[in-house]
BAKOLZA-85310 format. One record per residue (C-alpha): residue number from 0; y, x, z. Coordinates in steps of 0.1 Angstrom, whole numbers. Last residue first. Layout:
# residues N
<site i="NUM" py="Y" px="X" pz="Z"/>
...
END
This chain:
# residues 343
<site i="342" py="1082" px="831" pz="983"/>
<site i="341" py="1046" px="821" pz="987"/>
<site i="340" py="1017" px="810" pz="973"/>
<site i="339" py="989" px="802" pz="998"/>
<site i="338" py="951" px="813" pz="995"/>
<site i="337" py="918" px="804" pz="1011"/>
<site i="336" py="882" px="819" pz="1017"/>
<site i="335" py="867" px="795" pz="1040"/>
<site i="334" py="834" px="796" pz="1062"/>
<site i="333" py="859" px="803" pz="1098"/>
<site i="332" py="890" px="808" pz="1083"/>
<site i="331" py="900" px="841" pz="1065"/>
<site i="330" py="930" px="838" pz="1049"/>
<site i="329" py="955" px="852" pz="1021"/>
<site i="328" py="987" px="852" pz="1017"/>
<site i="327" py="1006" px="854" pz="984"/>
<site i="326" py="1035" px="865" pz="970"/>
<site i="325" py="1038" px="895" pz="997"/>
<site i="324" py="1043" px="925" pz="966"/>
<site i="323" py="1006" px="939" pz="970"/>
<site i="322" py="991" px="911" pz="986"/>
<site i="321" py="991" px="897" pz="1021"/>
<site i="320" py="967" px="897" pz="1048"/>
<site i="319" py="949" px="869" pz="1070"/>
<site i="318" py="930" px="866" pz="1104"/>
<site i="317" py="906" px="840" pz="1121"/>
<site i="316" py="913" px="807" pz="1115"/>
<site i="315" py="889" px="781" pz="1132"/>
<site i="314" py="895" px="756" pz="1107"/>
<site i="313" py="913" px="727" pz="1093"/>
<site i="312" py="936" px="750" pz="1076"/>
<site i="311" py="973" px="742" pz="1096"/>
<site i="310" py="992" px="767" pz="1081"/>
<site i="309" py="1023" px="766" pz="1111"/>
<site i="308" py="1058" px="765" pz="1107"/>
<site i="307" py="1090" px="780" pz="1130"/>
<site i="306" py="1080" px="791" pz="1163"/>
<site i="305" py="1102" px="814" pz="1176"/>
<site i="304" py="1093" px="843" pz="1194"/>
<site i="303" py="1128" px="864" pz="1181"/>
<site i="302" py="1110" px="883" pz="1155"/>
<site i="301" py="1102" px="851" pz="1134"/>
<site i="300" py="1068" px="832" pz="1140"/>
<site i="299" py="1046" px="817" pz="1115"/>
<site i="298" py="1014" px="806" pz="1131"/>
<site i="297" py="982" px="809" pz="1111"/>
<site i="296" py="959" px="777" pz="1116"/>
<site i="295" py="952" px="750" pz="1145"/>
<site i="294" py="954" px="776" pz="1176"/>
<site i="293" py="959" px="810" pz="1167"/>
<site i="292" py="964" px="834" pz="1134"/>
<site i="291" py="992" px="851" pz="1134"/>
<site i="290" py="1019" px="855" pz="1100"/>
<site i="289" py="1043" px="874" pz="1124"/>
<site i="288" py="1079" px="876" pz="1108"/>
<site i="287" py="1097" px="914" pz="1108"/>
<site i="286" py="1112" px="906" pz="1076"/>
<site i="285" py="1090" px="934" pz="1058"/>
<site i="284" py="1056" px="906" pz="1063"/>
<site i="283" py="1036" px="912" pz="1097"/>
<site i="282" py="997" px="904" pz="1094"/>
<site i="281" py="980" px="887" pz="1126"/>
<site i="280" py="944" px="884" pz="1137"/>
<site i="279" py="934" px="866" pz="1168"/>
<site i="278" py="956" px="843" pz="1187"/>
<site i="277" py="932" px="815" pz="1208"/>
<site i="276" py="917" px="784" pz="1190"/>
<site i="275" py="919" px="745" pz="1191"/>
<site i="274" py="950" px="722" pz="1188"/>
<site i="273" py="950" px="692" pz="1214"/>
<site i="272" py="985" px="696" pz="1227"/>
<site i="271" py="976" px="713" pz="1254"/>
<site i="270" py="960" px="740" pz="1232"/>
<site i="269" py="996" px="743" pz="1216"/>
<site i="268" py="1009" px="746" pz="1245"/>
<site i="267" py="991" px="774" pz="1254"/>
<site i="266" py="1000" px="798" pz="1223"/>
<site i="265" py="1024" px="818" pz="1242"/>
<site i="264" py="1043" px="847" pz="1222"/>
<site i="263" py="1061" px="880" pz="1232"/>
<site i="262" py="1045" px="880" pz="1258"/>
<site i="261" py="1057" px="915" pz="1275"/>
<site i="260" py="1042" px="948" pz="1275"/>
<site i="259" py="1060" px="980" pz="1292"/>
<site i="258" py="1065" px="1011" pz="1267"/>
<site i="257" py="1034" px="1024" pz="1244"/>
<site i="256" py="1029" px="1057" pz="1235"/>
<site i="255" py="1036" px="1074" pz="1199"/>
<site i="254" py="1051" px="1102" pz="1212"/>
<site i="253" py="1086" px="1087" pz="1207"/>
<site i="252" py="1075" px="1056" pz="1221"/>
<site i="251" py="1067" px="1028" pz="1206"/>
<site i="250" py="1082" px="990" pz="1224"/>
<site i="249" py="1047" px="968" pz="1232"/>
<site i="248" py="1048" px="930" pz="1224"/>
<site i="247" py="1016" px="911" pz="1237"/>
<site i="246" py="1008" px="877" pz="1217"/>
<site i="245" py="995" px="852" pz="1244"/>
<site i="244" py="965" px="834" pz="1253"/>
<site i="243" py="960" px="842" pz="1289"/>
<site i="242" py="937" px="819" pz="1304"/>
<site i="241" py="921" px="807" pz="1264"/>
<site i="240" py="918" px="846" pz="1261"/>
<site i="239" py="920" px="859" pz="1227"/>
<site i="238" py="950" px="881" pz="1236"/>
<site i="237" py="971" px="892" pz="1200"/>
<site i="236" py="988" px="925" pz="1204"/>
<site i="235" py="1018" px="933" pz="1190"/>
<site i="234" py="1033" px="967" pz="1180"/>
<site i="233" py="1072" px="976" pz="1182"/>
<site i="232" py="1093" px="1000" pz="1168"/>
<site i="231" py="1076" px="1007" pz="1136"/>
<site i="230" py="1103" px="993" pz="1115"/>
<site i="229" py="1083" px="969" pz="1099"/>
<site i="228" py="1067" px="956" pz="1134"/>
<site i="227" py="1031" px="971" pz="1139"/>
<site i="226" py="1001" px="945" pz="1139"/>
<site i="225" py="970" px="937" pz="1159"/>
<site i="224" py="946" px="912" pz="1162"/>
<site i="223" py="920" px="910" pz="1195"/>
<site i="222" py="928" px="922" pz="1229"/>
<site i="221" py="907" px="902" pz="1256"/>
<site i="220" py="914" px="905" pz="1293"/>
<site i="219" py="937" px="937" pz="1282"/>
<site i="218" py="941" px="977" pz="1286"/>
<site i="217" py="965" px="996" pz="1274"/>
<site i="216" py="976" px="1032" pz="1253"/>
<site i="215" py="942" px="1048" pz="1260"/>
<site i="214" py="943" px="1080" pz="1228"/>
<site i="213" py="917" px="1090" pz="1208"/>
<site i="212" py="925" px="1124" pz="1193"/>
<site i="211" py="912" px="1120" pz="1157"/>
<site i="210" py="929" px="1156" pz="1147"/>
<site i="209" py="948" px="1141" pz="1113"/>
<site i="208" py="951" px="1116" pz="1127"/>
<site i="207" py="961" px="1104" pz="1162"/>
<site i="206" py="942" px="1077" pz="1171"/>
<site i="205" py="955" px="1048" pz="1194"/>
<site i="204" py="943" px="1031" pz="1218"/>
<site i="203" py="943" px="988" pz="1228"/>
<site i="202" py="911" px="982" pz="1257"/>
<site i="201" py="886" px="964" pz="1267"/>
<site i="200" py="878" px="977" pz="1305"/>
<site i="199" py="844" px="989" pz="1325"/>
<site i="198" py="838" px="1008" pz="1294"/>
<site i="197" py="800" px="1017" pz="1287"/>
<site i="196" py="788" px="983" pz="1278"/>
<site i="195" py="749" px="987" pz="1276"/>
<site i="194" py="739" px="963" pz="1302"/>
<site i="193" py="761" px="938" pz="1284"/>
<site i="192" py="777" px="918" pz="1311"/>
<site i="191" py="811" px="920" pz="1294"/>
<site i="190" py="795" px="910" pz="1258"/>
<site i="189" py="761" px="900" pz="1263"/>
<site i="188" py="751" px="911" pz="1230"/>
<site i="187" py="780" px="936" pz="1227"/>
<site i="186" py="799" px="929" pz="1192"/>
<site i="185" py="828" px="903" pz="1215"/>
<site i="184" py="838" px="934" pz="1241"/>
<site i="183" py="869" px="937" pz="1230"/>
<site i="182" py="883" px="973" pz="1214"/>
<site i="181" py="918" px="968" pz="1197"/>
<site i="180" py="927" px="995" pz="1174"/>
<site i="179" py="961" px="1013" pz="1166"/>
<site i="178" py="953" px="1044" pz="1136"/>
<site i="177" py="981" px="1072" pz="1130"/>
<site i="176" py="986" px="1072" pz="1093"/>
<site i="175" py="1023" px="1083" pz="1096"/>
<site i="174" py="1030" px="1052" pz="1078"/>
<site i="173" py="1015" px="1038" pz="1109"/>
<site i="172" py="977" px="1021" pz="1105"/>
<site i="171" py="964" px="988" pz="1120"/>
<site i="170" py="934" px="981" pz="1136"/>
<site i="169" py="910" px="947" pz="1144"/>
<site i="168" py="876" px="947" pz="1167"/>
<site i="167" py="863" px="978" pz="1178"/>
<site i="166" py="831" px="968" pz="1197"/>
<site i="165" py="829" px="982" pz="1230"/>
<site i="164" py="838" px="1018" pz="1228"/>
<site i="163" py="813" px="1048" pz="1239"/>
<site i="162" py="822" px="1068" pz="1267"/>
<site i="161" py="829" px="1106" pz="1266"/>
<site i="160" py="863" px="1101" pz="1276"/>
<site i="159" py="870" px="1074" pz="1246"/>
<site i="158" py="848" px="1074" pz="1221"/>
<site i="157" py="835" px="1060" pz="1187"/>
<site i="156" py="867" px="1077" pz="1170"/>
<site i="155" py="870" px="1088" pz="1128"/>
<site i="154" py="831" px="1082" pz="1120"/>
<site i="153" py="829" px="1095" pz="1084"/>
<site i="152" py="810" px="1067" pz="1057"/>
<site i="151" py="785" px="1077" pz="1027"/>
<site i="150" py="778" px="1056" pz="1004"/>
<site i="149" py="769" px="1021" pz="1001"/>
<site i="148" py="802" px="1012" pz="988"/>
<site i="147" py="802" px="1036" pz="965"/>
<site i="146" py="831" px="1037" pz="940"/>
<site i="145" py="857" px="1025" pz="971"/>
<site i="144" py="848" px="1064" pz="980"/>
<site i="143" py="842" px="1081" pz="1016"/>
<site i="142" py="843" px="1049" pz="1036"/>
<site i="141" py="859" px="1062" pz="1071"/>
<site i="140" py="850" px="1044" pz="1102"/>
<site i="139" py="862" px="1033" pz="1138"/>
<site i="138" py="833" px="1027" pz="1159"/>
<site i="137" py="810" px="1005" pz="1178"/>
<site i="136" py="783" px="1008" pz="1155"/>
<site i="135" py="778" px="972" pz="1156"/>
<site i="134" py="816" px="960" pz="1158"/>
<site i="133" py="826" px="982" pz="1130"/>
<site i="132" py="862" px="985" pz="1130"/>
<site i="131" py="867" px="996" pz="1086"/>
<site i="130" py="891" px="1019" pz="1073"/>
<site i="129" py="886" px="1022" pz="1034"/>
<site i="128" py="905" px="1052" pz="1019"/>
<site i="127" py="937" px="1048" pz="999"/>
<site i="126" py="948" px="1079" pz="1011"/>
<site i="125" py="972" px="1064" pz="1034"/>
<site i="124" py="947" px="1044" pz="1051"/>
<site i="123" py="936" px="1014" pz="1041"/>
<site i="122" py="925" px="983" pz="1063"/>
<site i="121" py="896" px="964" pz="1076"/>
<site i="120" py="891" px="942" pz="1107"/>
<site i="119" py="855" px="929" pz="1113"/>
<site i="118" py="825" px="953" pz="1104"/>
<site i="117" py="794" px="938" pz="1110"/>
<site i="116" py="771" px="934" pz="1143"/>
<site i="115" py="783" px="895" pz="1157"/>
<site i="114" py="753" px="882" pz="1173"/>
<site i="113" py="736" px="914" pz="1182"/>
<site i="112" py="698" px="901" pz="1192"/>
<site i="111" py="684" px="920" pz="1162"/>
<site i="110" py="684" px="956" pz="1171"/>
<site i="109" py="673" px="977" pz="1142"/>
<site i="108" py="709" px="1000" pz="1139"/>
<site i="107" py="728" px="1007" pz="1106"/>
<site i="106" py="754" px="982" pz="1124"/>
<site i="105" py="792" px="976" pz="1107"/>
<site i="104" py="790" px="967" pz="1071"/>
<site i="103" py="752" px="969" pz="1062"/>
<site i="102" py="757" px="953" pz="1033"/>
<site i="101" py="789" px="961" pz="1011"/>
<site i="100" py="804" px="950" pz="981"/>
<site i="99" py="790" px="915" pz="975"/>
<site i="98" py="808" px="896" pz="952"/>
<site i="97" py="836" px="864" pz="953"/>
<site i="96" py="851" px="854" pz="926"/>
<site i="95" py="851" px="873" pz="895"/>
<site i="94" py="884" px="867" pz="872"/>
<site i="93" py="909" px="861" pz="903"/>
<site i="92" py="891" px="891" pz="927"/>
<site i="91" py="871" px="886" pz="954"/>
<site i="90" py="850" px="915" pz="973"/>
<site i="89" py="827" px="911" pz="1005"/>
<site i="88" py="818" px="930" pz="1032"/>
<site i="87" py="787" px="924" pz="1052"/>
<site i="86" py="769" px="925" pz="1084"/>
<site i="85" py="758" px="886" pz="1082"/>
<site i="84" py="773" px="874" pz="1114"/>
<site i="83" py="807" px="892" pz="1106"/>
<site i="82" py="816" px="883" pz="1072"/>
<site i="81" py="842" px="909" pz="1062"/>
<site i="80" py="871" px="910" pz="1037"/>
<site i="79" py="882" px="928" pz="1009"/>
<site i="78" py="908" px="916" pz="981"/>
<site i="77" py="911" px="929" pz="947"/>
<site i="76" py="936" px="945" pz="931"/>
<site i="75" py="921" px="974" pz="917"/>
<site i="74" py="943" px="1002" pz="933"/>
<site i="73" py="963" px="977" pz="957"/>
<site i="72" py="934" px="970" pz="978"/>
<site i="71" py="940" px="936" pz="997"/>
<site i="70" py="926" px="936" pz="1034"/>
<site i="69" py="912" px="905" pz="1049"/>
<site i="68" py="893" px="912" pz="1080"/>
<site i="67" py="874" px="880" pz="1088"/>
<site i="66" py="850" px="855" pz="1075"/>
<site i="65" py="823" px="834" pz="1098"/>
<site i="64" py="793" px="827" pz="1086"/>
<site i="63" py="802" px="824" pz="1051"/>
<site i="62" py="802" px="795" pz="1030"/>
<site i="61" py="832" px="789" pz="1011"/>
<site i="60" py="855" px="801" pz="980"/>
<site i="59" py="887" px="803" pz="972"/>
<site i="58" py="900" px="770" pz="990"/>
<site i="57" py="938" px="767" pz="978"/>
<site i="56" py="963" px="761" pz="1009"/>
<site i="55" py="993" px="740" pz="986"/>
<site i="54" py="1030" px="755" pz="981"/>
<site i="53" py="1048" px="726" pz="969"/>
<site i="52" py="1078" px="728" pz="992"/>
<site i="51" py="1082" px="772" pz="987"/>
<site i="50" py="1065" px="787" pz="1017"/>
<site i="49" py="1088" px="817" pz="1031"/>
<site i="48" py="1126" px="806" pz="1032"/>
<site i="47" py="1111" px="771" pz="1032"/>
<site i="46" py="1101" px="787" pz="1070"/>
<site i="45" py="1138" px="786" pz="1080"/>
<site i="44" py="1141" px="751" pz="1079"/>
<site i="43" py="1121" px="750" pz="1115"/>
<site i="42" py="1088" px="730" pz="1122"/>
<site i="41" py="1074" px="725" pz="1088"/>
<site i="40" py="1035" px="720" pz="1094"/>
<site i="39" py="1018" px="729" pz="1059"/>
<site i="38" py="984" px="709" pz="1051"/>
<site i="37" py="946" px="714" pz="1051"/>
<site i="36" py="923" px="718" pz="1026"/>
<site i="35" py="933" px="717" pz="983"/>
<site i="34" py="899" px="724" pz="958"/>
<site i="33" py="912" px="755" pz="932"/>
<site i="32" py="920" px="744" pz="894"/>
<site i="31" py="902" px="770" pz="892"/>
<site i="30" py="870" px="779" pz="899"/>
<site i="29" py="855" px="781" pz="931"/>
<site i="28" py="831" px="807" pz="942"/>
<site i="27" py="801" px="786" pz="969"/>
<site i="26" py="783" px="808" pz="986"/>
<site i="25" py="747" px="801" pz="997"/>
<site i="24" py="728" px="829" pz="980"/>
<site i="23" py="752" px="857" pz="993"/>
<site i="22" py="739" px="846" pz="1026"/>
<site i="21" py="702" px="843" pz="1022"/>
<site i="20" py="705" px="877" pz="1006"/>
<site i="19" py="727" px="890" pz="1040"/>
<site i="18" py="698" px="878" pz="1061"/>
<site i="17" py="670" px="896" pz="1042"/>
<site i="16" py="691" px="928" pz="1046"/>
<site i="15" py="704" px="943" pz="1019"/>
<site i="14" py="705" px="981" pz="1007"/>
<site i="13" py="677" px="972" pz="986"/>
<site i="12" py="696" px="951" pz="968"/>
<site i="11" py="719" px="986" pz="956"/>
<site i="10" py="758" px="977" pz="956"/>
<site i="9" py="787" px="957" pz="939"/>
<site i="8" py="758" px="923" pz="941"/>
<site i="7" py="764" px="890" pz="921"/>
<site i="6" py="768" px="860" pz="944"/>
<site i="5" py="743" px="835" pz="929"/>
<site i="4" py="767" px="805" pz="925"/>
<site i="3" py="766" px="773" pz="944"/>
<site i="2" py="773" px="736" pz="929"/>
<site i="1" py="806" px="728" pz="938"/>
<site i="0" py="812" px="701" pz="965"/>
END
C-alpha cells in the first residue's frame, strides 16, 4: 500500500463538510508505474478488436466511499467523478492525481440520516456545461462555470407533475442536447418506504431542452445506468434489481418518445454463477458496443446482446466513461479509481 497523500482542494475549505475532509484525507493517488487489480475475461475473439493482449486494469487511485459518475471533460482533460457517501466530486488528471473539485455535490440540505446525498452520474452538455443527477437535492442540475466549482448551479427538472423526483441517479444527453435520466429511489433514506418519496413509481424521463419540459417516458423496479446507441435509435436502460436484472432496450421515436422495451441483456446467469452485482452504469463506444457495468466488472457486449469479454475488477463496479478519442476507459469501482488502455 502507498502511503496516503493530502488531497489538495480545487475549491474554498470552508465549503467542506467535516466528513468530506476526513475523506480527502484518506485517499491514496498513485504514481506511476500504476499498481495492476483484477484481470481481463476473453470470452469471444471479437473483444481483442477492443482490449489489445497486454492491456492491464491500472489502479489510479483508492479510498473513496464508493465512486461513481465518471465523465471526462475534453476542454482540460481531466476526468470527473463523484463519491456518493461523502457528497463530493472529485478531479484526476495524469500530472495531479486526484483533487477535490466539489463539496457539497448533490445535498445543500442539514439532514444527516441520507446515506447516499451526493451527486452520482455526471455528464456535459453541449455547451460544455457540467450536468450533474444530484441524489440529495433530488434534481437535475446545471454548474454555471467549470472555473467555480462552488459556484452557482441552475436546477434544469426536480419535478414531474408537480411532484418531486426520487433521487436522479445516471443521465445521458442527445446531440440535440435533450437530457434521458433514470430516477431510483436509492438517495431517499428509506428509499421506497421513505415517508418523503413523492412518486409512487421510479421512473426513466426525458427533458426537453431548451424549455426543460420533463417528460415520463417509462417506469421500472429499479432503473439505474443509462446510454443512447450511436446512432440515437435506441436507449438502454440498466435494471439494478437482483429479480429482474436486465439491460432494457427502448427504439426513439420521432418525438423523442420511447417504443416497447425489451431485455436486451440478462445478467442472471452470471449471479448464478457466483459473480456479484446488478447492471448499473453503462458508456456506449461509436461501434454501438455497451461497456456496462454488472455482476463481476464492466461487461462488453456488442449490439446484438452478445456477451463477448468482461473487466473483471475485483470490485463492486459501478459505472465508467471513455476519453476524448476512446483510447482509454475509465472506472469507478466501489473505493478504486482504475484505467484500461484500449484499441
Amino acid at each position: 500500500m502507498l502511503a496516503p497523500i493530502l488531497l489538495t482542494c480545487a475549491c474554498s475549505p470552508r465549503g467542506m463538510s467535516e466528513t468530506a475532509l476526513a475523506a480527502a484525507a484518506t485517499v491514496v493517488s498513485n504514481q506511476s508505474p500504476y499498481p495492476v487489480v483484477g484481470e481481463i475475461e476473453r470470452l469471444d475473439p471479437a473483444i481483442n478488436t477492443l482490449i489489445p493482449p497486454e492491456a492491464e486494469i491500472e489502479l489510479l487511485a483508492e479510498g473513496f466511499d464508493w465512486s461513481e459518475g465518471p465523465v471526462w471533460v475534453d476542454d482540460g482533460s481531466y476526468l470527473l467523478f463523484s463519491d456518493i457517501p461523502p457528497n463530493s466530486i472529485y478531479r484526476w488528471t495524469e500530472d495531479e492525481g486526484v483533487t477535490l473539485f466539489m463539496n457539497p455535490s448533490g445535498y445543500d440540505g442539514s439532514r444527516t440520516d441520507i446515506r447516499e446525498p451526493g451527486s452520482n452520474g455526471l455528464a456535459m452538455d453541449r455547451d460544455g456545461s457540467l450536468l450533474l443527477a444530484e441524489h440529495g437535492n433530488r434534481r437535475i442540475a446545471r454548474l454555471e462555470s467549470l472555473a467555480e466549482p462552488n459556484g452557482d448551479k441552475v436546477t434544469i427538472a426536480d419535478r414531474n407533475d408537480g411532484l418531486r423526483f426520487n433521487s436522479p441517479n445516471d443521465l445521458v444527453v442527445s446531440s440535440s442536447g435533450n437530457i434521458y435520466f433514470t430516477d431510483p429511489p436509492y438517495g431517499l433514506p428509506g428509499q421506497v418506504d421513505d415517508p418523503d418519496k413523492e412518486l409512487r413509481y421510479q421512473g426513466v424521463y426525458l427533458v426537453r431542452r431548451p424549455s426543460n419540459e420533463v417528460v415520463l417516458l417509462a417506469k421500472q423496479s429499479r432503473p439505474n445506468g443509462i446510454g443512447l446507441s450511436p446512432d440515437e435509435q435506441t436507449l438502454y436502460v440498466a435494471n439494478s434489481d437482483f429479480n429482474h436484472p436486465f439491460i432494457y432496450a427502448y427504439d426513439i421515436q420521432a418525438d423523442g418518445m420511447l417504443g416497447a422495451r425489451r431485455v436486451f441483456f440478462d445478467a442472471g446467469h452470471l449471479n448464478a454463477n457466483g459473480r456479484r452485482g446488478v447492471p448499473d452504469g453503462m458508456t456506449i463506444d461509436a461501434r454501438g458496443n455497451l461497456w456496462a457495468t454488472g455482476p463481476g466488472g464492466v461487461l462488453i457486449i456488442d449490439p446484438n446482446g452478445r456477451h463477448i469479454g468482461s473487466i473483471l475488477t475485483g470490485q463492486a463496479t459501478a459505472n465508467c466513461t471513455f476519453d476524448a478519442d476512446g483510447s482509454t476507459l475509465f472506472i469507478t469501482a466501489d473505493a478504486y479509481l482504475t484505467r484500461l488502455r484500449l484499441n
